[in-house]
C-alpha positions in Angstrom: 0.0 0.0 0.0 1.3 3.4 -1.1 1.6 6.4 1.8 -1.1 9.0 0.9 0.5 12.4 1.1 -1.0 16.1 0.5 0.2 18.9 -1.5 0.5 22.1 -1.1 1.5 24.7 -3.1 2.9 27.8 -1.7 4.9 30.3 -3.9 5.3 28.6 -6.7 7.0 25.4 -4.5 5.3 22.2 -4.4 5.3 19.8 -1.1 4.4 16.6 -0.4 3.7 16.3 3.2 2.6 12.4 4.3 -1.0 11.7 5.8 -1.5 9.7 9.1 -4.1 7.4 8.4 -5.0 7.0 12.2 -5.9 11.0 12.1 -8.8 10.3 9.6 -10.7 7.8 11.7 -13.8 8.1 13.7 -13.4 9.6 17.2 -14.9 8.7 20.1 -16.5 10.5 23.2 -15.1 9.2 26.4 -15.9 9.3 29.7 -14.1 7.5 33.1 -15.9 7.0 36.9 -14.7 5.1 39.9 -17.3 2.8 41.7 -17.0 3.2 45.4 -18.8 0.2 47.6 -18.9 -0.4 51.5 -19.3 -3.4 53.4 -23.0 -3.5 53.1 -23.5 -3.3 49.1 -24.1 0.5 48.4 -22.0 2.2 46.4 -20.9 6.1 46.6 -23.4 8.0 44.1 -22.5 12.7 43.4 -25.1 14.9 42.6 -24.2 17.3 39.8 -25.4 21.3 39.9 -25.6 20.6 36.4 -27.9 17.8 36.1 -31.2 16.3 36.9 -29.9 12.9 38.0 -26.9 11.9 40.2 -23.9 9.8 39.1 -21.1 8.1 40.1 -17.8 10.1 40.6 -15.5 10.7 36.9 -16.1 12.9 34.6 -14.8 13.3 30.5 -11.5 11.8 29.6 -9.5 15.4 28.1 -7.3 14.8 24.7 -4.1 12.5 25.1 -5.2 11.4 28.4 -5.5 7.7 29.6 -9.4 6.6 31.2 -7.7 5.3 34.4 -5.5 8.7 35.0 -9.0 10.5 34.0 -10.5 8.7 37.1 -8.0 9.5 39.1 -8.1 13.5 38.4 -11.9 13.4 38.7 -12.1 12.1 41.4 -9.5 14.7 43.3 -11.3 17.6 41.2 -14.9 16.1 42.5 -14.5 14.8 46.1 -10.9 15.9 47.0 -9.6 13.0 47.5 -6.0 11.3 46.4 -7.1 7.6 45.1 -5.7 5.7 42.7 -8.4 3.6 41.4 -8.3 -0.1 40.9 -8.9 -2.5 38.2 -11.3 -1.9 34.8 -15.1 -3.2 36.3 -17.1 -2.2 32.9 -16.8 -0.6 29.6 -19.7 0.5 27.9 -20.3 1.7 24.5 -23.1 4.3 24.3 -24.7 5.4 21.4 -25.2 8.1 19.6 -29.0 10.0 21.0 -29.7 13.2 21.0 -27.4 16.1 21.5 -24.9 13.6 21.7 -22.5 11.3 20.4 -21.4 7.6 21.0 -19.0 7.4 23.4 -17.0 4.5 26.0 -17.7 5.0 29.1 -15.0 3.0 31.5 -15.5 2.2 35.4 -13.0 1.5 37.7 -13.0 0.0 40.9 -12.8 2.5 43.8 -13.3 -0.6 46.4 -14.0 0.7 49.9 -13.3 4.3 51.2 -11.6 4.2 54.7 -13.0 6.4 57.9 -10.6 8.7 57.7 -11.1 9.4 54.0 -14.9 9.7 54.1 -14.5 12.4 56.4 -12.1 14.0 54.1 -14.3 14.6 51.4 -14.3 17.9 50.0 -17.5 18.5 47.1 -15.9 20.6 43.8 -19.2 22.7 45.0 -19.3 23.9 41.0 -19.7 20.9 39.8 -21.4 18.9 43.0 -24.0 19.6 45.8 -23.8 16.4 47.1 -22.9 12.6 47.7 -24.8 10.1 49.2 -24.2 6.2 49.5 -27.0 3.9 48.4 -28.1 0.7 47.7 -28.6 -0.5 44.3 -32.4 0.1 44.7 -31.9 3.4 46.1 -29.5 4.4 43.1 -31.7 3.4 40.1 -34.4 5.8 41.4 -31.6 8.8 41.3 -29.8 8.2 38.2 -30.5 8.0 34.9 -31.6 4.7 33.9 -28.7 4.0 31.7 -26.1 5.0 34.8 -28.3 2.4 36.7 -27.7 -0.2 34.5 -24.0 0.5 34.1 -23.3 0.8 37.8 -25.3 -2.3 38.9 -23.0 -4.5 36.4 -19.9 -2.4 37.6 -21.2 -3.4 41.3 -21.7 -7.1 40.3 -18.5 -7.6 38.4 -16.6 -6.1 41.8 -18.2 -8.6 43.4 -17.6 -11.7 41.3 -13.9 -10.6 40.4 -15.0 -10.0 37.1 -15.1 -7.5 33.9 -17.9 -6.7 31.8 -18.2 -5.2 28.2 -21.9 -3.0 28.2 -23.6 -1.7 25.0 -25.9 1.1 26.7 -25.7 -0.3 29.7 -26.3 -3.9 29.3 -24.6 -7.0 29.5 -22.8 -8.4 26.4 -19.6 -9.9 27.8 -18.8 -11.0 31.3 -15.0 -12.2 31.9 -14.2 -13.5 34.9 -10.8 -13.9 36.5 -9.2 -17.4 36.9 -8.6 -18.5 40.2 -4.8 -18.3 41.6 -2.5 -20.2 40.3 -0.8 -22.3 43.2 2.3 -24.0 43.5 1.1 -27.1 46.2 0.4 -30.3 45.1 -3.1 -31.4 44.3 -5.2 -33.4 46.8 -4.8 -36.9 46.6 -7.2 -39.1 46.1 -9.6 -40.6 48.5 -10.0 -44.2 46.3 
């Protein structure tokens, strides 16, 4: 396959500058939140100023950034805390609906905040009036019913060590990690 290139003329002097093929592909929207759970099954839901339905903590992922660093800044911008979040729960691809394109949506696992850091929560008061923590029950009745579905399979695949691909929210893949490997001999046999 040849390289493409594009001229330009300029003064009488012709150059051939190459193309990057990757640059002419579709981009999409992305977006990165952290799933916060305690003991009892509820998981750590914000309030945006800006919107009619909670969500959980992230935010956009900015140009040249990575989803898991966007996580990471979001959640220090939105509750003011340092975390580093865990492993990839869910991605989900949204589609394209009104005033708005497709986009992947990533969630990480936040597992559970200590004492000390639940106290340190500071809202981004801009962007947040309020946190609460709720059961999954509780949660579908304040966010949108697409974040519902999306954080209930984030919720479930923290639970069963697992990692789920969504298309608008619902279940199309479900990987789950393999047990430990271990180095001791197998059982022996009762016969």
């Amino acid at each position: 396959m040849s390289a493409r290139f594009v001229r330009s003329a300029y003064a009488g002097l012709v150059t051939e500058t190459p193309v990057d093929y990757t640059a002419t592909l579709a981009r999409k929207r992305m977006g990165a939140g952290v799933l916060f759970h305690d003991a009892g099954g509820r998981v750590l839901i914000v309030e945006p100023t800006y919107k009619d339905y909670w969500e959980i903590p992230g935010g956009a992922v900015d140009a040249d950034e990575a989803p898991l660093d966007t996580a990471a800044r979001e959640i220090k911008e939105e509750l003011g805390l340092l975390v580093q979040p865990g492993r990839l729960l869910a991605v989900d691809w949204v589609p394209p609906r009104g005033g708005r394109t497709e986009g992947m949506m990533f969630v990480f696992d936040g597992g559970q905040l200590t004492t000390e850091q639940l106290s340190g929560i500071e809202l981004a008061v801009d962007e947040l009036r309020s946190w609460a923590w709720c059961y999954p029950v509780q949660a579908a009745q304040r966010l949108s019913p697409l974040l519902a579905r999306r954080a209930a399979a984030a919720l479930q695949a923290s639970a069963s060590s697992s990692t789920v691909y969504l298309e608008n929210g619902y279940l199309r893949v479900c990987w789950t990690r393999p047990p430990p490997l271990t180095t001791a001999p197998p059982p022996k046999s009762m016969s």
